[in-house]
C-alpha positions as CSV (number, residue, x, y, z in Angstrom):
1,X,99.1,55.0,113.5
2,X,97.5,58.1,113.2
3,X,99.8,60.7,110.6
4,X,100.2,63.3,112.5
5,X,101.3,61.0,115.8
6,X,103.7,59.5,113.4
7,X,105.0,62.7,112.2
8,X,105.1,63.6,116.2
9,X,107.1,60.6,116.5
10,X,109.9,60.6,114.1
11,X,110.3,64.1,115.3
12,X,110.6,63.1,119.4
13,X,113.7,60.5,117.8
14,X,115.6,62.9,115.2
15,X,114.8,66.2,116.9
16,X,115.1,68.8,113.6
17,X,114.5,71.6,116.1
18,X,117.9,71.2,116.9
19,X,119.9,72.2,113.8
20,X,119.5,74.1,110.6
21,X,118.7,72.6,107.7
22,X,117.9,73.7,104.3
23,X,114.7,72.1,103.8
24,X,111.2,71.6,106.2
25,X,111.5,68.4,108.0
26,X,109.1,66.6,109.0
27,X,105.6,65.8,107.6
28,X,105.9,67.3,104.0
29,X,102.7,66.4,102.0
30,X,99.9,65.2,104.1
31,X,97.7,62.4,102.9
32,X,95.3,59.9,104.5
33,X,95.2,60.2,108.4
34,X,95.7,56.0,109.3
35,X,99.5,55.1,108.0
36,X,100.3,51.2,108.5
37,X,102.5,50.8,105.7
38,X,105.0,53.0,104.3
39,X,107.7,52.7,101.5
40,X,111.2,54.4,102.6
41,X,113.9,55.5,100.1
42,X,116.6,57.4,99.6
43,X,114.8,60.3,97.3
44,X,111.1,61.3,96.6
45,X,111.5,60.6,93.2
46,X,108.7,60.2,91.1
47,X,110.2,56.2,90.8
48,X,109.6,55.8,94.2
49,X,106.3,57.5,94.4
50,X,104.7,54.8,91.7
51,X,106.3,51.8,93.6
52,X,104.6,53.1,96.6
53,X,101.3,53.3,94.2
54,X,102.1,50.4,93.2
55,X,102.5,48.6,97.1
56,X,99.4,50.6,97.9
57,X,101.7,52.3,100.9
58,X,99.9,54.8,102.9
59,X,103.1,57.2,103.3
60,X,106.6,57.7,101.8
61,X,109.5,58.6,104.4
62,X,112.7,59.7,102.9
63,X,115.7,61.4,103.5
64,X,115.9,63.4,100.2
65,X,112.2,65.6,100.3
66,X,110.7,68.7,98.6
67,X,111.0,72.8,99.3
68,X,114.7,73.3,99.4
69,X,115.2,76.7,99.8
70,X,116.3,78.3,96.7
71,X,114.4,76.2,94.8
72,X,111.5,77.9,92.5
73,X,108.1,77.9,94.7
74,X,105.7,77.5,91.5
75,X,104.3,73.5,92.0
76,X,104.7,72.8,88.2
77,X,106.5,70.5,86.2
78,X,108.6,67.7,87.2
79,X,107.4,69.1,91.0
80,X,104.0,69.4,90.3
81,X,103.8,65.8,88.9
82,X,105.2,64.4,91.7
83,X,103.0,66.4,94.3
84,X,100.1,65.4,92.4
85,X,100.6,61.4,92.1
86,X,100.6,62.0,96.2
87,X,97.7,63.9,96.7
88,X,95.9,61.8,93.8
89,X,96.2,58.8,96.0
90,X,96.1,60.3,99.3
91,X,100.0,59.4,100.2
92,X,101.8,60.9,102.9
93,X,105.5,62.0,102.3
94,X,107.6,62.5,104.9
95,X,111.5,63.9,104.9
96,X,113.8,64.2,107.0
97,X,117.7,65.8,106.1
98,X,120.3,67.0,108.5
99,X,118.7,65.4,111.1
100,X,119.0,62.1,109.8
101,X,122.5,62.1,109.0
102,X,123.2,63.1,112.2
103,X,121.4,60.9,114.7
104,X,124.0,58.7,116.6
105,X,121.9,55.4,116.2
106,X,119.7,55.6,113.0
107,X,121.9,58.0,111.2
108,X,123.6,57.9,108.1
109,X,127.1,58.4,109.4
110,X,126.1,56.1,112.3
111,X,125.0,53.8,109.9
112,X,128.0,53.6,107.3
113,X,130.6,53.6,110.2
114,X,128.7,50.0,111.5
115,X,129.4,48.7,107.9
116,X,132.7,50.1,107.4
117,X,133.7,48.9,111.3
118,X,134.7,52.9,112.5
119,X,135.3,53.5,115.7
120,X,133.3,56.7,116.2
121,X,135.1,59.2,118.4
122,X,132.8,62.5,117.9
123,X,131.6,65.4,115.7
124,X,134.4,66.9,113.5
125,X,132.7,70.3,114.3
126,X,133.2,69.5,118.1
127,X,129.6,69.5,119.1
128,X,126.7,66.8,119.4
129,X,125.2,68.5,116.1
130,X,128.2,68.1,113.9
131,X,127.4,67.3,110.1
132,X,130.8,65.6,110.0
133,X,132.4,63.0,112.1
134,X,135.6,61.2,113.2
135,X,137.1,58.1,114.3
136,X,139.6,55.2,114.0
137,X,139.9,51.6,112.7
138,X,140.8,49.2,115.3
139,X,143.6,48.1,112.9
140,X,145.3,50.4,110.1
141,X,144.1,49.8,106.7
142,X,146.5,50.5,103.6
143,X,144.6,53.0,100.8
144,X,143.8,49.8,98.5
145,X,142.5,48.2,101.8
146,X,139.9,51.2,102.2
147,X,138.9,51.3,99.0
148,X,138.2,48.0,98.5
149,X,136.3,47.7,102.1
150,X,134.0,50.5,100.6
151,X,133.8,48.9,97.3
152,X,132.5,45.5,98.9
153,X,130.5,47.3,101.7
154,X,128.5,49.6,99.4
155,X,128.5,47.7,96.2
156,X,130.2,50.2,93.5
157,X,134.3,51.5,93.5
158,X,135.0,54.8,95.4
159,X,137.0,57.4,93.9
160,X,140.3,57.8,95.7
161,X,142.1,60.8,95.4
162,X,146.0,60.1,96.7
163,X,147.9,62.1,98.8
164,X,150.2,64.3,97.4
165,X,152.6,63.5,100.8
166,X,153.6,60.2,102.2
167,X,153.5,56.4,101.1
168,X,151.0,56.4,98.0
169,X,149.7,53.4,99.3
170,X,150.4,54.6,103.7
171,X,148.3,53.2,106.5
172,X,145.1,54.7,107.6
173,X,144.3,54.6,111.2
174,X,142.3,57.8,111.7
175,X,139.3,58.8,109.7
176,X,136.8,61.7,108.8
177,X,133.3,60.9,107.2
178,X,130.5,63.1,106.0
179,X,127.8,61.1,104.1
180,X,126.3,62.9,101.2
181,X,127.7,66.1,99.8
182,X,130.1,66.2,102.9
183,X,133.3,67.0,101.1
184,X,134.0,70.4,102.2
185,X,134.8,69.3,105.6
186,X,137.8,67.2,104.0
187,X,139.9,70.8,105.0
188,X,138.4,70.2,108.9
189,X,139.7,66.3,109.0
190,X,143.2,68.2,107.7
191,X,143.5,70.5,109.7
192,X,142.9,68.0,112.6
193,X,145.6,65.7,110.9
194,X,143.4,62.7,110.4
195,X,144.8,60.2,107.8
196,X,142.0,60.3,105.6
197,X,137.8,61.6,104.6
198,X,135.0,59.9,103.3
199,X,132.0,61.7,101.6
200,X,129.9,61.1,99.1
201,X,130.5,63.5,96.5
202,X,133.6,65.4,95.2
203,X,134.4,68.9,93.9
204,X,136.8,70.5,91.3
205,X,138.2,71.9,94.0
206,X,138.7,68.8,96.6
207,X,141.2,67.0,94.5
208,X,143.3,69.5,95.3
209,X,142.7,69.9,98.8
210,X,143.6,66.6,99.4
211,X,146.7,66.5,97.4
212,X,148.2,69.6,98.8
213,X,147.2,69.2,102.4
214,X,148.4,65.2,102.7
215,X,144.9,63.6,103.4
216,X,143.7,60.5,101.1
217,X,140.1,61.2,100.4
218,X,137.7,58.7,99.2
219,X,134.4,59.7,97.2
220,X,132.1,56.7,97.5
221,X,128.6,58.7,95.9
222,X,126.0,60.7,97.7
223,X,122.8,58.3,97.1
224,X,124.8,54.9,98.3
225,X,126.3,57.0,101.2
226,X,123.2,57.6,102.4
227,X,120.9,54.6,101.7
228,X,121.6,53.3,105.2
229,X,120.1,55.5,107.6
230,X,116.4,56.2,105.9
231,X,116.7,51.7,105.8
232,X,117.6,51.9,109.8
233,X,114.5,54.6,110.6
234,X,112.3,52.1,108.6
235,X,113.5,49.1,110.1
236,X,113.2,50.8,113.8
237,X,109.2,51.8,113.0
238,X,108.6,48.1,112.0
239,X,110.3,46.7,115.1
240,X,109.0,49.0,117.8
241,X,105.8,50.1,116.2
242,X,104.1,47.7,114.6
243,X,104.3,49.4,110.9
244,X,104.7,47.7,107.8
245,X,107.6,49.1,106.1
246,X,109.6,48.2,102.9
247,X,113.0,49.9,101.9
248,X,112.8,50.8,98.1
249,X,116.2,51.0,96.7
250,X,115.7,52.8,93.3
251,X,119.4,53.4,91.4
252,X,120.9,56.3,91.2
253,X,124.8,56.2,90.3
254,X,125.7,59.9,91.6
């Protein structure tokens, strides 16, 4: 497939016109123009670079890219290295943020409420673009029960902060989720008097938000929050496209 009909593509299914983001999505570094296989990962690290080097992949697609905004423009350094090991051998990177955390298929929220078997019943924000989401388990799980179900399901322990009111061990039907670093929307779920949050990181200040407002939240890290939905975009190409695509795990214990 040609890069820039690919680019076209992942665009036409994740739609980053439609919300703000904090970085360019799309197609970031442009390398050769034919892409048939591609390496997808979590972060455009320079570890995941030389595997693709390695694989001989013709283009990178991650969730985690390059140019936030705020960050120094110069391409030098630790940037500069990384840009260069693309353009050296003519590999495409392509990154996509907001838009595919929210995407109600291929998402990461979509994707780690399949493994953790949440009901999903809309945006905590209250519109189709909400960063944040809600839902229910089909049968109340105690605290422990939650913790361990995202212990097993993404393969390290979650921190669990304990409500300061009610059972320390009480039921949880209702749940908010924000993959990432979602965990200022644990006031939202709150307010909206769901029994507990999920994010990926945590905050000084969320240990107490949780305490004082009666909400369990659970902080089960950013990069294994959101390895799910970058797997699912690859795994869609390979299926409908015909592109040969590998997920690259590369550990990261944030």
């Amino acid at each position: 497939m040609n890069n820039l009909e690919l680019e076209q593509l992942l665009n036409q299914t994740l739609s980053p016109q439609l919300i703000k983001d904090y970085c360019p999505n799309g197609l970031q570094v442009e390398g050769k123009p034919q892409v048939s296989t591609i390496i997808t990962g979590v972060t455009a690290s320079q570890a995941l670079i030389d595997m693709a080097i390695e694989k001989n992949a013709d283009a990178i697609l991650v969730h985690h890219g390059y140019f936030w905004k705020g960050e120094a423009e110069a391409i030098r350094g630790m940037k500069g290295a990384r840009i260069r090991s693309l353009i050296k051998h003519d590999i495409n990177l392509y990154a996509y943020h907001l838009p595919l955390d929210i995407h109600p298929q291929l998402g990461n929220n979509a994707q780690l409420a399949s493994l953790l078997s949440i009901n999903t019943l809309g945006g905590l924000e209250g519109h189709p673009q909400s960063v944040a989401m809600y839902g229910e388990f089909e049968i109340a799980l105690s605290a422990n029960e939650l913790k361990q179900k995202i212990t097993t399901v993404l393969n390290r322990a979650p921190l669990h902060i304990v409500s300061e009111q009610g059972p320390a061990n009480k039921k949880i039907k209702t749940i908010g989720w924000c993959t990432g670093g979602g965990q200022d929307y644990l006031e939202l779920a709150a307010q909206q008097g769901l029994d507990a949050f999920i994010s990926g990181e945590i905050s000084e200040r969320t240990t107490y938000i949780a305490r004082e407002l009666g909400i369990d939240y659970f902080a089960a890290g950013h990069h294994a929050t959101e390895r799910y939905g970058v797997k699912a975009l690859g795994e869609w190409l390979a299926e409908n496209h015909g592109l040969n695509v590998e997920f690259i795990d590369i550990d990261n214990p944030v």
